[in-house]
Residue, then its C-alpha position, 0 to 999 in steps of 0.5 A: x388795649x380794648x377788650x372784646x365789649x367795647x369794640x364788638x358794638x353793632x357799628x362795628x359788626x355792620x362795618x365787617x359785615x359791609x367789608x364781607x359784602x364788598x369783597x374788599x376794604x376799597x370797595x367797603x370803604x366807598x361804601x361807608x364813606x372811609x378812606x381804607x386805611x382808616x377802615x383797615x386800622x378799625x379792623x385791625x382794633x377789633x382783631x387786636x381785641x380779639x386776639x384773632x385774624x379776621x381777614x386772611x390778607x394774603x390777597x386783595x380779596x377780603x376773604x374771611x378766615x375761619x374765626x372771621x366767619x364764624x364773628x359773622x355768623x353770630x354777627x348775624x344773630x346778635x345784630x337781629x336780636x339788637x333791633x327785636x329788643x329795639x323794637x320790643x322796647x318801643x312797643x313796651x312804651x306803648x303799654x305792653x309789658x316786657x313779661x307776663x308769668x302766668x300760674x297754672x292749676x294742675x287741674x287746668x286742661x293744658x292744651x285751652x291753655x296752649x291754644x291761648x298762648x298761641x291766639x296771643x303770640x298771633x298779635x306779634x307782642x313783645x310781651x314774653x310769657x312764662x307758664x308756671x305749674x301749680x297746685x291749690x294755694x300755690x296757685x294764689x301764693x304766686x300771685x301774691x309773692x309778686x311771682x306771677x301776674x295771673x293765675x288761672x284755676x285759683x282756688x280761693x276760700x276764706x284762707x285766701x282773705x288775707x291776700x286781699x290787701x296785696x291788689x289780688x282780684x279775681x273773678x270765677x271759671x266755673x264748677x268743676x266736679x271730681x270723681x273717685x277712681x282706682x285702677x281696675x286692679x285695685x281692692x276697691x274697684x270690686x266693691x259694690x255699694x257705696x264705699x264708707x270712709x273706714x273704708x277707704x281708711x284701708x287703703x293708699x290714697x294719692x295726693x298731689x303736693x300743694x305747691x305753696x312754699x311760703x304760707x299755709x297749705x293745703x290738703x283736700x278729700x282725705x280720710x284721716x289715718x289714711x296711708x298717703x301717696x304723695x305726688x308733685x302734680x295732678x298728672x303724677x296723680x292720675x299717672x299713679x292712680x293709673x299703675x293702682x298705686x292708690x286711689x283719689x279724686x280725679x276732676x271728672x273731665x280729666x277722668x272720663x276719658x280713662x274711665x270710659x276707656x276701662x283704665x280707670x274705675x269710677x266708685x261711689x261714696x258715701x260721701x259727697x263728691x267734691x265740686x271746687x269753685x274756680x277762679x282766675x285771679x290777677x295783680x292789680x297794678x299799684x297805679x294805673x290800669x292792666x298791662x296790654x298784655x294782661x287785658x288780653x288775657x282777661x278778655x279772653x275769660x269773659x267767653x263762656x267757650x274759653x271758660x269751659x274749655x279750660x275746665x274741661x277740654x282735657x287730652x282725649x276728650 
């Protein structure tokens, strides 16, 4: 006896869905080029798979009954979805890839980034995207795992040399600047002066946790001895920092909004603000050139606008 996967093919499912529109097994067998008891019999397969009626065939009429409706319904859907992956694999041929994963930096404005997937989904590919969030060495970590296929916000320093030989490629974004800032309720929000590192030794800061699970990771701006809130994404850390929880640094763009709003309090340090170099940074193919889709997205790195946009264009700024 045949079971429900090998007679629930798309043959069979448009030969049903022909039935439902001739209104009967004469009508759909003139359709398809059957005589109706051959049509009837590989009906009759299906249900027996099945284990269910189809068809209630106490008239002429071939009208559905409550399984047979709800076969078509899904019909329907699976029917589409055959032809989307039919055509999807046609254009794959031509040089798109099936998935692009794409590591974000928690210090990345996500909505440059969003607008980006949407100018690319506006091509109609048939490349699938998936966005992965990261922090610090994460972020190349995934690149060089063969987990992602680019990454946007890479921080790369001499660490980062041993992933030379895994075909990671990089070019830079920009500077991005990071002020020190606490709650407006926080000790150190009425200090004056410049703050000294014994300081802030005092008090709690917050850290965002290098997403790195494999290699080394990495902590960055903090004093040592200093009690440490430790928090899974930069937007837990601004959130934090927002409650007066602890203090850090903050990417300036990602902060003014809230320092200007009077949420947050800009201090000045004795020591030097913070100015990370960030890159983009992708896999490079063991032969042949980029994919379509990650010539897409490189292109679009090359544009001052998307460049700055990406440092810079945080929600509310």
């Amino acid at each position: 006896m045949s079971n429900a996967r090998d007679v629930l093919t798309p043959e069979a499912l448009s030969m049903l869905q022909t039935v439902v529109s001739s209104g009967s097994f004469a009508g759909a067998a003139r359709t398809l080029g059957l005589v109706p008891s051959a049509l009837s019999y590989r009906v009759r397969q299906i249900e027996d798979a099945l284990d269910v009626l189809l068809f209630d065939r106490s008239s002429r009429q071939a009208k559905l009954t409550g399984a047979g409706a709800e076969l078509m319904r899904e019909a329907t859907r699976l029917l589409a979805d055959v032809e989307a992956v039919a055509n999807r694999v046609k254009r794959v041929a031509t040089g798109w890839e099936p998935l692009l994963t794409i590591a974000v930096d928690g210090v990345i404005a996500r909505d440059p980034v969003l607008d980006l997937v949407g100018a690319f989904y506006a091509l109609e590919p048939p490349t699938r995207l998936k966005l992965r969030d990261e922090t610090l060495l994460g972020t190349i970590e995934a690149l060089a795992s063969g987990e992602a296929d680019l990454a946007i916000g890479a921080v790369l320093d001499a660490a980062n040399l041993a992933f030379t030989a895994t075909g990671i490629r990089s070019r830079p974004l920009g500077e991005l600047h990071f002020v020190y800032a606490v709650s407006p309720n926080h000790p150190l929000a009425r200090q004056t002066g410049p703050i000294s590192d014994d300081m802030l030794r005092r008090h709690r800061a917050v850290a965002a946790a290098d997403s790195a699970r494999a290699g080394p990771s990495m902590t960055v701006n903090l004093v040592g001895g200093q009690d440490v809130l430790t928090v899974p994404t930069m937007q837990s850390k601004l959130a934090a920092q927002l409650h007066g929880l602890g203090g850090g640094f903050l990417p300036e763009p990602m902060a003014r909004p809230y320092i200007e709003a009077g949420h947050l309090v800009e201090l000045t340090l004795e020591r030097v603000r913070p100015v990370g170099q960030m890159h983009c940074a992708w896999r490079v193919r063991t032969a042949g050139s980029p994919g379509r889709a990650l010539e897409w997205w490189l292109a679009q790195f090359e544009h001052e606008g998307t460049r700055q946009a990406l440092l810079t264009r945080h929600r509310g700024r």
